[in-house]
C-alpha positions in Angstrom: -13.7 53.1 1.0 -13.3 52.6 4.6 -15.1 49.2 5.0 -16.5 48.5 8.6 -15.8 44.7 10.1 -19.0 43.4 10.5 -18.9 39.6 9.9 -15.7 37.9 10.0 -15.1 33.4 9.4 -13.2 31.3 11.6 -11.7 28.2 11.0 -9.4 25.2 12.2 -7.1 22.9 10.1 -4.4 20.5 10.4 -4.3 18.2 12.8 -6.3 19.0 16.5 -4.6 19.6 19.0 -5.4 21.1 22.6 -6.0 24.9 22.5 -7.8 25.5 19.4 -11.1 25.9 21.4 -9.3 28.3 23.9 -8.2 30.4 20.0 -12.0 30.2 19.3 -13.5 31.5 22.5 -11.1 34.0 22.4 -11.8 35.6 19.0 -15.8 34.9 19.5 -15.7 36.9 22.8 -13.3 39.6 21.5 -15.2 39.8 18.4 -19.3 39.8 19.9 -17.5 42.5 22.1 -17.0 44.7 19.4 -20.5 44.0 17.6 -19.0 41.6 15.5 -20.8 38.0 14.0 -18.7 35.4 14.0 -19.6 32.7 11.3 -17.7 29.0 12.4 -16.4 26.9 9.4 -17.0 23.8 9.7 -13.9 21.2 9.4 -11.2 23.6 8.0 -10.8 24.3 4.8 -13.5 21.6 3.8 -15.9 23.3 5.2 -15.0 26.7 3.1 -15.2 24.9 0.1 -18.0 22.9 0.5 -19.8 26.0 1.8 -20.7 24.2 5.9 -20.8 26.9 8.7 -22.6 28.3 11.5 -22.9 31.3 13.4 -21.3 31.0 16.4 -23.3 33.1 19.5 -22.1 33.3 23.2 -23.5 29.9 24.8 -21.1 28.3 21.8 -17.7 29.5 23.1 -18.7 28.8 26.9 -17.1 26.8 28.6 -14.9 25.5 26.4 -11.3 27.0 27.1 -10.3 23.8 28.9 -11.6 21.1 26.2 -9.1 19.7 23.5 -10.1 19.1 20.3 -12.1 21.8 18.5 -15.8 22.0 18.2 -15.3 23.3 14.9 -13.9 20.3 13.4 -10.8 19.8 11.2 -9.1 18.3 8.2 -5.7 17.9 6.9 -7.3 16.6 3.5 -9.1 19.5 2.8 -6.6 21.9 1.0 -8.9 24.0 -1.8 -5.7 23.6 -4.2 -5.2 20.3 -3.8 -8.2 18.7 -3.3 -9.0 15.1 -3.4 -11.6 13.8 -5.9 -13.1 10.4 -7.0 -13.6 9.7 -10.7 -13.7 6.2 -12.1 -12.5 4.9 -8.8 -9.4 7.0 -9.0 -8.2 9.5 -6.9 -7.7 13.3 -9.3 -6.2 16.2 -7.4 -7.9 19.3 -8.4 -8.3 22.8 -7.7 -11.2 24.1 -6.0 -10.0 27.2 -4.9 -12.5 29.1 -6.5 -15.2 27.5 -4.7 -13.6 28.6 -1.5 -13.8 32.4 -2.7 -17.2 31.9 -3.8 -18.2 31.0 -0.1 -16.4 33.4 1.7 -18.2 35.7 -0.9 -21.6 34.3 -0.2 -21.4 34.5 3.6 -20.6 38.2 3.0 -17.6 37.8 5.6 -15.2 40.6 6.2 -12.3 38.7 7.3 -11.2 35.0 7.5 -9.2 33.8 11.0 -7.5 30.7 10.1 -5.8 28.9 12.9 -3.1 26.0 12.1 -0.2 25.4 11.6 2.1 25.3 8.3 -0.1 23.9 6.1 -2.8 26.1 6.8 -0.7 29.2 6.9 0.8 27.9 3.6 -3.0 27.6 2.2 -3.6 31.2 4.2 -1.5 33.0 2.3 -2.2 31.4 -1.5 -5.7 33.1 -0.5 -4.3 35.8 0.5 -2.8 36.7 -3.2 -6.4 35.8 -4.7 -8.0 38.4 -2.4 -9.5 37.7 0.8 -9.0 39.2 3.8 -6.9 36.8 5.9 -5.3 36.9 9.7 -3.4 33.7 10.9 -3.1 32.0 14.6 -0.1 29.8 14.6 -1.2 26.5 16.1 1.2 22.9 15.9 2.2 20.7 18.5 5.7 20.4 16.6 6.7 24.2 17.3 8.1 24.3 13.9 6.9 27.3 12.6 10.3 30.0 12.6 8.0 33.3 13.2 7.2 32.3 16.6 8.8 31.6 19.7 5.9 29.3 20.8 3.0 27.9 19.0 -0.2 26.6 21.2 -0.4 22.9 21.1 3.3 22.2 22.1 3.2 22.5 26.2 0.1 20.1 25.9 2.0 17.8 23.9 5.5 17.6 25.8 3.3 17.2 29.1 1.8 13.8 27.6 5.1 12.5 26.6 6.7 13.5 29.9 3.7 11.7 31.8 4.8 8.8 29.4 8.1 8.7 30.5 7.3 8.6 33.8 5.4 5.8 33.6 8.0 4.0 31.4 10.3 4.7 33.9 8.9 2.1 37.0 8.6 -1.0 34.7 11.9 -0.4 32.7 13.1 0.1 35.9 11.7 -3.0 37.3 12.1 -5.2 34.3 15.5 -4.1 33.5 14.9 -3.1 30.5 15.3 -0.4 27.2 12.1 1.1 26.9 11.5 2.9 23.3 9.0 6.1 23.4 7.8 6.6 19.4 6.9 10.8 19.4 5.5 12.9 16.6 7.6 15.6 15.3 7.7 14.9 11.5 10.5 17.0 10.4 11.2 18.9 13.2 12.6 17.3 16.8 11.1 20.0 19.2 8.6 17.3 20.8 11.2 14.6 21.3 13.9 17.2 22.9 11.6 18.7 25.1 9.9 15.9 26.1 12.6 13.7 26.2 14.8 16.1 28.6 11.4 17.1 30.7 11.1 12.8 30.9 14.3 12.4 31.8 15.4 10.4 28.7 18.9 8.8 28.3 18.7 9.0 24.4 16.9 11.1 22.4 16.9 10.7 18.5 15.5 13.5 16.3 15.1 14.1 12.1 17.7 17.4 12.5 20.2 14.7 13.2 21.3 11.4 11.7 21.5 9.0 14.3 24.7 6.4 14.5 23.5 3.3 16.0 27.2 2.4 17.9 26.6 5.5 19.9 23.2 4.2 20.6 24.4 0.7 21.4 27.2 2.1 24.1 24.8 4.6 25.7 22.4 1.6 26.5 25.4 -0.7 27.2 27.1 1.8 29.6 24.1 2.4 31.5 23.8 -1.2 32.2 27.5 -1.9 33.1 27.1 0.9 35.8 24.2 -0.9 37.3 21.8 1.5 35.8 19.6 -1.8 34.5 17.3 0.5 32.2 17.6 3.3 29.6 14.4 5.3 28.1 14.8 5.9 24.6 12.3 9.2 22.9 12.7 8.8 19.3 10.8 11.4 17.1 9.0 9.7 14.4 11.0 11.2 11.4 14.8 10.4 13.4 16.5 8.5 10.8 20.0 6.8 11.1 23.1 8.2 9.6 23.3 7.5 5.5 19.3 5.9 6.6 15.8 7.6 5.2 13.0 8.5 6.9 10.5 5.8 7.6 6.7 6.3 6.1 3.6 4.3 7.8 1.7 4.9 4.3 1.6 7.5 1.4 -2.1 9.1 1.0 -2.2 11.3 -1.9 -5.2 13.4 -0.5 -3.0 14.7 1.8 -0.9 18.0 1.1 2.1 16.4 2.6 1.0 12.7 1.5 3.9 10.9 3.4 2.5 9.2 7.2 5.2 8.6 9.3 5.9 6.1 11.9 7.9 3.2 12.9 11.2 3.9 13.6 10.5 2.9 17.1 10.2 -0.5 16.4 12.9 -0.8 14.1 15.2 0.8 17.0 14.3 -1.5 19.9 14.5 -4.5 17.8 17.5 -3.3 16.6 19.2 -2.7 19.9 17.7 -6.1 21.2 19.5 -7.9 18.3 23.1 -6.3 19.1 23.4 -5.4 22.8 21.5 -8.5 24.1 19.1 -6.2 26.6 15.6 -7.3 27.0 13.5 -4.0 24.9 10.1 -3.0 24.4 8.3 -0.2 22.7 5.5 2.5 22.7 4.1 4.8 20.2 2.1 7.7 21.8 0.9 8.7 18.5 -2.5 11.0 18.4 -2.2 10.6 22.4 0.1 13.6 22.1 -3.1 15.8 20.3 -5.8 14.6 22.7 -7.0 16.0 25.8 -7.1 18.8 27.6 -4.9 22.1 27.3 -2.0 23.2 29.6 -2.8 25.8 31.7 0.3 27.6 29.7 -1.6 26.6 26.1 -4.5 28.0 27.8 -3.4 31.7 28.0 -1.2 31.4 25.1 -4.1 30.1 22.7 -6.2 32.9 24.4 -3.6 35.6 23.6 -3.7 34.7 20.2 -7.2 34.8 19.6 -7.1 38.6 21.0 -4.4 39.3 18.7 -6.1 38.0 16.0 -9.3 40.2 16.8 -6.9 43.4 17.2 -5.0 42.6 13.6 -8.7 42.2 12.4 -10.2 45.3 13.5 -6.8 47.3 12.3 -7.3 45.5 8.6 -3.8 43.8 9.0 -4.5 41.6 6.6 -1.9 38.8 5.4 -0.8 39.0 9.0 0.0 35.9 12.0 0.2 36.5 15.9 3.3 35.1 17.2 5.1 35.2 20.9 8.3 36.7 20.7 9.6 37.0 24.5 7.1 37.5 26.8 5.0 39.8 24.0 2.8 38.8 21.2 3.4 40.3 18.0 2.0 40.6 14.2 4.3 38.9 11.4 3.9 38.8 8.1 2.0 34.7 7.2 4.5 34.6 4.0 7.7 35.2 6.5 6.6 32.8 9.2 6.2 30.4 6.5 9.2 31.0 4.7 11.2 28.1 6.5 10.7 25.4 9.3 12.3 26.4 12.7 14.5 23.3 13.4 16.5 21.6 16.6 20.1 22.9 16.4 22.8 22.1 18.0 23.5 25.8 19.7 19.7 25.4 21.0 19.5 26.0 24.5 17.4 22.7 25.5 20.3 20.7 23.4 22.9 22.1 25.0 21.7 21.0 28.0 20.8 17.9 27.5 24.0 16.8 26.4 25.6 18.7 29.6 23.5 16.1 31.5 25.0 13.1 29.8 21.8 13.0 27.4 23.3 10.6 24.1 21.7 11.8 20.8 23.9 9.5 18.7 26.1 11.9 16.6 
């Protein structure tokens, strides 16, 4: 039988970040185009298992290619196979995947667009193998996702932390002081390198590398001695030191990935205080990274990947994610762009150069 796309679902999970609106508009307007109804979930996968949606209709999508956030909603607590519940004041993980079928049954959709990043295309395809009709749109400020050059979310992010920077830069300068800049990047350093080199950093620490703390000590040490009275520090928030472990803000079980992280910023200006004598202070720009508006460059990427998404729809390329490979977006199989994280290394381009620049990473 040769069904006819009438009614597809859209969602966003994970954590917001600027572009997903841009994603949104892009698939409504593609999709209305065509004579398509487009059905918004509301807050990710809660909303498809708890059964909240709403037709989305023109006047919803306009206008809203420059706002951050996503008038959809999200959750990172919402995964259908591991689902939070409260019985006799405990927290129970349970499965309520079926529940998640059941809706995407009842609202009759065709297709499901799911727009996130690893978790969701993790979730994606497990839904995938029980049947429905999925296409992905890769979405992360941490870039770690190995099936795409690029995912939307990440230019947004490195702008914020280069603006940081920046401003770090006048009062370390005119304090004479290490300032520390605390980035997310969980597992993956892409936010810290890029932002760090685009900042002008002097040492950048990141989780694909164990730090040594007498290289960090010398960098800040040496600057100092050469009259350079100030150092900026970007530290991603999962940069451990050598033969060190990662350090966790809190552990929340409703959480796929329960671990939080956070505070390694701290520990490293206190820690360079304590043993090179230079005054330190430091920032964590935390959900400041995920917040306002979109790049210009997120803009057309986000937008690119919504079309792709409609085209892959409309073709029944199910089980399928847009991704950027050179200047081209593409179709790859969700189960291959999850398949592992894409990581700094040390052959990386951006690397390569920052340590050409003098750039101290502490290995």
């Amino acid at each position: 039988m040769n069904m006819q796309i009438k009614r597809i679902g859209i969602l966003t999970g994970g954590g917001d970040c600027p572009g997903l609106n841009a994603v949104i508009r892009g698939v409504a307007k593609c999709a209305h185009d065509q004579g398509i109804e487009v059905i918004g979930i509301e807050d990710g996968f809660e909303g498809l298992v708890e059964g909240r949606a709403r037709q989305l209709f023109n006047k919803d999508v306009s206008g809203i290619l420059t706002v951050g956030g996503t008038i959809l909603g999200t959750s990172n607590k919402g995964d259908p196979f591991h689902w939070p519940e409260t019985r006799n004041g405990e927290i129970v993980i349970v499965d309520r995947s079926r529940d998640a079928i059941a809706n995407y049954e009842k609202w009759k959709l065709d297709a499901l667009i799911t727009i996130g990043g690893d978790g969701t295309m993790n979730i994606s395809n497990k839904l995938i193998k029980m049947g429905l009709n999925i296409v992905g749109a890769p979405k992360t400020i941490d870039n770690d996702l190995e099936a795409t050059d690029l995912t939307f979310g990440h230019d947004s992010a490195v702008f914020v932390v280069a603006e940081a920077i920046d401003r770090l830069h006048t009062t370390a300068s005119s304090h004479h002081r290490v300032m520390i800049v605390e980035v997310m990047g969980r597992y993956a350093g892409w936010i810290g390198l890029n932002g760090g080199l685009a900042g002008g950093a002097d040492i950048i620490l990141l989780p694909e590398f164990p730090f040594h703390w007498e290289k960090i000590f010398a960098k800040a040490i040496e600057r100092n001695r050469k009259g350079k009275r100030f150092s900026i520090v970007c530290v991603a928030e999962g940069a451990k030191p050598y033969g060190g472990e990662i350090l966790a803000r809190e552990v929340d079980i409703r959480r796929t990935d329960p671990i939080q992280l956070g505070g390694i910023g701290e520990v490293v200006a206190k820690k360079i205080a304590r043993e090179t004598g230079l005054e330190t202070r430091f920032t964590v720009l935390g959900h400041l990274q995920r917040g306002g508006s979109p790049t210009p460059f997120d803009r057309i990427l986000a937008t690119k990947f919504g079309y792709q998404a409609i085209y892959l729809t409309l073709k029944k390329e199910f089980g399928k994610m847009a991704a950027l490979k050179g200047d081209k977006i593409i179709a790859v199989d969700i189960e291959e762009a999850i398949s592992r994280l894409k990581l700094v290394k040390e052959d990386n381009q951006a690397f390569l150069t920052a340590r050409a620049i003098g750039v101290e990473f502490g290995i």
